[in-house]
N, CA, C and O atoms as a DFTB+ gen file, in Angstrom:
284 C
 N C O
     1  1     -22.490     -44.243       7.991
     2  2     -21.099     -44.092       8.354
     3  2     -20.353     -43.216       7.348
     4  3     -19.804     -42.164       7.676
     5  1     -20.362     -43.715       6.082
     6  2     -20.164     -42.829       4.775
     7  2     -20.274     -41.031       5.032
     8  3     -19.393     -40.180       4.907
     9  1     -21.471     -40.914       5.362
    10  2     -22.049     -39.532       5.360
    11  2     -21.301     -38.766       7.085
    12  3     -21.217     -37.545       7.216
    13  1     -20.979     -39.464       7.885
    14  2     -19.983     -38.719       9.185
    15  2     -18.653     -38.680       8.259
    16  3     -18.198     -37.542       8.381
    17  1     -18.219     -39.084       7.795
    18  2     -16.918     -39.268       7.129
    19  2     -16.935     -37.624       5.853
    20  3     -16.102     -36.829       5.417
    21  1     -18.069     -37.809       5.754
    22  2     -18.473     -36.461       4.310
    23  2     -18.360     -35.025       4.837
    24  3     -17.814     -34.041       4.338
    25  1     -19.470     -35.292       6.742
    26  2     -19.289     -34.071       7.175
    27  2     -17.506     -33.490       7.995
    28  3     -17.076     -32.370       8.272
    29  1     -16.941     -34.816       8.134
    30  2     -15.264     -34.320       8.966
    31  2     -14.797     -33.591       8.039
    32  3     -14.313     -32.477       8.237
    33  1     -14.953     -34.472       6.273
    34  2     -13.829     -33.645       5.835
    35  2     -14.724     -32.414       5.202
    36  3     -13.896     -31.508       5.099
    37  1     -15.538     -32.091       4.895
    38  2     -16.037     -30.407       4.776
    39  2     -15.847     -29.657       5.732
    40  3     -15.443     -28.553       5.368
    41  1     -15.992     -29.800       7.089
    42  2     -15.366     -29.004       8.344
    43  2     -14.280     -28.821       8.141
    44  3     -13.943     -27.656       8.348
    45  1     -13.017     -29.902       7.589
    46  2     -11.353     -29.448       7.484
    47  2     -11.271     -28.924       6.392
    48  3     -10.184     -28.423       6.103
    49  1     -12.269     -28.864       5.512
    50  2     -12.274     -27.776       4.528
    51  2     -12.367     -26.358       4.936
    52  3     -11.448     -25.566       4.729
    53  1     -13.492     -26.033       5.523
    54  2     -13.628     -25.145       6.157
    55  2     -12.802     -24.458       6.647
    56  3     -12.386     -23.335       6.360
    57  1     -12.380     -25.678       7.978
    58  2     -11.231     -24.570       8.514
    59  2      -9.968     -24.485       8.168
    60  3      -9.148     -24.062       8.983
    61  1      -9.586     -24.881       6.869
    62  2      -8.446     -24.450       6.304
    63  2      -9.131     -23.354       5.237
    64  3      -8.327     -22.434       5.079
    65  1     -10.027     -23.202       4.660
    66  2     -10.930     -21.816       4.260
    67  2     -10.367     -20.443       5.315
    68  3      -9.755     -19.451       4.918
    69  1     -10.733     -20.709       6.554
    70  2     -10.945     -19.565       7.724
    71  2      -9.477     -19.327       7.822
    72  3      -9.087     -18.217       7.457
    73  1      -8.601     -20.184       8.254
    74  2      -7.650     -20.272       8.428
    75  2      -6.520     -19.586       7.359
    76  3      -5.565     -18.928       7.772
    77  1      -6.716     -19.781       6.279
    78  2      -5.897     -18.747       5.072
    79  2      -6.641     -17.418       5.032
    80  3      -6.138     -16.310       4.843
    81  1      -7.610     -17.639       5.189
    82  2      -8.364     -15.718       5.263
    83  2      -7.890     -15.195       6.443
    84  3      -7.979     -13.979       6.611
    85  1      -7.395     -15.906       7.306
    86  2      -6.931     -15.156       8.485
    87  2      -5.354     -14.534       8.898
    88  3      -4.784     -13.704       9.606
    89  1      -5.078     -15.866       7.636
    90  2      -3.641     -15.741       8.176
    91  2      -3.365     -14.723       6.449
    92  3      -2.150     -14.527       6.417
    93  1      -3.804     -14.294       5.576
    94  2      -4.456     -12.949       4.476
    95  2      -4.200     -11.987       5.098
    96  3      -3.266     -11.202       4.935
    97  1      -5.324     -11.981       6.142
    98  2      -5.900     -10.603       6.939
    99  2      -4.922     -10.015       7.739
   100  3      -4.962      -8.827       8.056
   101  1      -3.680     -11.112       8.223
   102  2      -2.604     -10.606       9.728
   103  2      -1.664     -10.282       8.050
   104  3      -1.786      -9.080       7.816
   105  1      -1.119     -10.738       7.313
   106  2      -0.433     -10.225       5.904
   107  2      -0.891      -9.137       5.335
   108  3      -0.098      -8.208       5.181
   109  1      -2.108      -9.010       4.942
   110  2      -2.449      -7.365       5.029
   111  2      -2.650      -6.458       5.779
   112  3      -2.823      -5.299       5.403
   113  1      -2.657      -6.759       6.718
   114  2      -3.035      -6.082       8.033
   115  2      -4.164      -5.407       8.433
   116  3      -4.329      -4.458       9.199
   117  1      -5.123      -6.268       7.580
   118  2      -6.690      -5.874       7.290
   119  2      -6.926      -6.243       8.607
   120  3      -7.469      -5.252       9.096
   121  1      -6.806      -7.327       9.689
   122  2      -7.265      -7.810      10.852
   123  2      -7.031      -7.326      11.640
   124  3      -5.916      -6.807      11.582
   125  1      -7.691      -7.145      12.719
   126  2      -8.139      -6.525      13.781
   127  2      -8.111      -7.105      15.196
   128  3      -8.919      -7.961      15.555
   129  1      -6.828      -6.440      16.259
   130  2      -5.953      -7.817      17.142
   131  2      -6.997      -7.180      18.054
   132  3      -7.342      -6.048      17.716
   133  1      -7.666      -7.782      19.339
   134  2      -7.524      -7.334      20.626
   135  2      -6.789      -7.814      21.840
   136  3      -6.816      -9.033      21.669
   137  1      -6.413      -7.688      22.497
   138  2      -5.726      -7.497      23.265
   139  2      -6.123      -7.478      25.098
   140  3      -5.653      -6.509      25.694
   141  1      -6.620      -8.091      25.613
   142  2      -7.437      -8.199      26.749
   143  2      -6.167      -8.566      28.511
   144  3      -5.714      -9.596      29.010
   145  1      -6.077      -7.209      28.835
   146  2      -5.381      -6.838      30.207
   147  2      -4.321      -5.219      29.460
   148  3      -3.846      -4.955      28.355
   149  1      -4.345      -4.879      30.107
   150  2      -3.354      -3.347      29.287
   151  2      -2.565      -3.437      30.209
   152  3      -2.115      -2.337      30.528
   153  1      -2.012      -4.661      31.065
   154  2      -0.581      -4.121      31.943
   155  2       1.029      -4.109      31.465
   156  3       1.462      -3.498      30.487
   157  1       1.415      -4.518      31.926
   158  2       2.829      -4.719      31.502
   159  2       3.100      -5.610      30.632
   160  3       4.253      -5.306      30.326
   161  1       2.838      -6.464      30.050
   162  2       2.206      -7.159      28.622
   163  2       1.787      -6.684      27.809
   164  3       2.375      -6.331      26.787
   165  1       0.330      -6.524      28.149
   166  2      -0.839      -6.389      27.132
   167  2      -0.751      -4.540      26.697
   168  3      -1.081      -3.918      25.687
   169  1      -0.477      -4.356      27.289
   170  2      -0.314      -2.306      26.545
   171  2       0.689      -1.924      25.836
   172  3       0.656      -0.985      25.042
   173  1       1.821      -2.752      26.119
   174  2       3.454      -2.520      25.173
   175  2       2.816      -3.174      23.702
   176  3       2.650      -2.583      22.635
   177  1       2.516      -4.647      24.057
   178  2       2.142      -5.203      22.978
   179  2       1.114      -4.539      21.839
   180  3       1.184      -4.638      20.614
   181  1       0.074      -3.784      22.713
   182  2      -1.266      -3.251      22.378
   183  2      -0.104      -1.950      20.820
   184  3      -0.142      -1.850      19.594
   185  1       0.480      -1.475      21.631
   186  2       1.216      -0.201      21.239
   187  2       1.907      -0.474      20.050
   188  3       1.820       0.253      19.060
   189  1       3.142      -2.309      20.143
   190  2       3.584      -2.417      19.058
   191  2       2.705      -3.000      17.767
   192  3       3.223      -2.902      16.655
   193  1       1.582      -3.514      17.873
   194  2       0.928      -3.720      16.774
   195  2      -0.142      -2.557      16.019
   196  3      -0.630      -2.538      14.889
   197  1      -0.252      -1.676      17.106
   198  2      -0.921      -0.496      16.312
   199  2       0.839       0.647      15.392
   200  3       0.833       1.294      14.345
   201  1       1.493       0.516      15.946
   202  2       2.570       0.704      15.420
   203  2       2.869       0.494      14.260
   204  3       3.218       1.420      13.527
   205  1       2.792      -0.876      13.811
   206  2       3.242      -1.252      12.528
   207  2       1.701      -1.750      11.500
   208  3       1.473      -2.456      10.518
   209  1       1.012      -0.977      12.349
   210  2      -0.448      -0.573      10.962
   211  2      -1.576      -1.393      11.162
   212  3      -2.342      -1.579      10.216
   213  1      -1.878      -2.134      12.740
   214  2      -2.820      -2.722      12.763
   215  2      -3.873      -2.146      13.783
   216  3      -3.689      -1.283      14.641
   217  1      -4.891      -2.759      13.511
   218  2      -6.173      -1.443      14.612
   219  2      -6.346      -2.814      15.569
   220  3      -6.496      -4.009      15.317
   221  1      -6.269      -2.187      16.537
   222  2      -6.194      -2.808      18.028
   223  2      -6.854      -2.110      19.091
   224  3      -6.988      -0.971      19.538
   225  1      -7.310      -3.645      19.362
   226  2      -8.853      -3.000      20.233
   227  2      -8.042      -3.458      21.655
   228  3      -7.276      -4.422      21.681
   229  1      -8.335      -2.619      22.810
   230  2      -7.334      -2.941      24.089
   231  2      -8.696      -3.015      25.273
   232  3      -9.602      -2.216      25.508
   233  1      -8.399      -4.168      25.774
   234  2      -9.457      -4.988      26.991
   235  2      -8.621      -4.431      28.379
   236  3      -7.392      -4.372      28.431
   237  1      -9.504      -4.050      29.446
   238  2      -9.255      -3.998      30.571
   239  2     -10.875      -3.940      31.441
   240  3     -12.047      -3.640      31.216
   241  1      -9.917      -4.497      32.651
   242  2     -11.244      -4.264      33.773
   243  2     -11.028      -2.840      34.585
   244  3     -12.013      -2.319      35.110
   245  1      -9.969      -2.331      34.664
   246  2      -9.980      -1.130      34.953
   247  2     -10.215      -0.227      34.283
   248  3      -9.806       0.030      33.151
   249  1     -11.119       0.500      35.154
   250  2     -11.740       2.143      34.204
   251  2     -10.437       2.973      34.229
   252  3     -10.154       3.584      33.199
   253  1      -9.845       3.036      34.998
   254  2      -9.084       4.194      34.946
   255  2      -7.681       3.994      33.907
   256  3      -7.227       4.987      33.340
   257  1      -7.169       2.895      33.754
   258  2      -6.712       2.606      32.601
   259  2      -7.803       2.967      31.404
   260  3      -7.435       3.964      30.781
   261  1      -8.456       2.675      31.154
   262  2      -9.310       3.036      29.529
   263  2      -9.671       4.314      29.544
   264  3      -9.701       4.862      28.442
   265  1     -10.001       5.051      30.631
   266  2     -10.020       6.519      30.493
   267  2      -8.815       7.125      30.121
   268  3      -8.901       8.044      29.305
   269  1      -7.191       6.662      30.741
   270  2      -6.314       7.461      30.257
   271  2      -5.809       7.225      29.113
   272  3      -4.991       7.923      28.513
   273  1      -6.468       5.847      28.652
   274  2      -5.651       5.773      27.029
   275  2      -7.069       6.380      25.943
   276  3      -6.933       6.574      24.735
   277  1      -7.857       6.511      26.406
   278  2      -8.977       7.258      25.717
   279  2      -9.094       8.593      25.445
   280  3      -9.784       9.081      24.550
   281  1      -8.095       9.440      26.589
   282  2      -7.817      10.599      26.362
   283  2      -6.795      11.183      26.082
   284  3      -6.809      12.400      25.901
């Protein structure tokens, strides 16, 4: 019983580990957003975070959207 109790709290270690490197990475702007639909949402949004210095990866199921922002 002892030893389930050992592994919870190293996991909430953990993910308070991941969790400050992440929330680091959106403060430096080392991290890397994607963004999945490019419509009326997802492409303004896509636009304002590459804007203010972050690399943003943009998801769609349409080709013809990713061809015109590709070119």
């Amino acid at each position: 019983m002892a030893q389930d109790h050992h592994h919870e709290f190293t996991f909430i270690g953990i993910v308070i580990v991941i969790k400050q490197q992440l929330l680091n990475r959106i403060a430096d702007k080392s991290a890397v957003i994607g963004i999945v639909g490019l419509g009326y949402v997802g492409l303004p949004l896509m636009l304002r975070f590459a804007e203010v210095g972050y690399k943003v990866l943009g998801f769609d199921i349409d080709p013809s959207k990713v061809e015109a922002l590709n070119a």
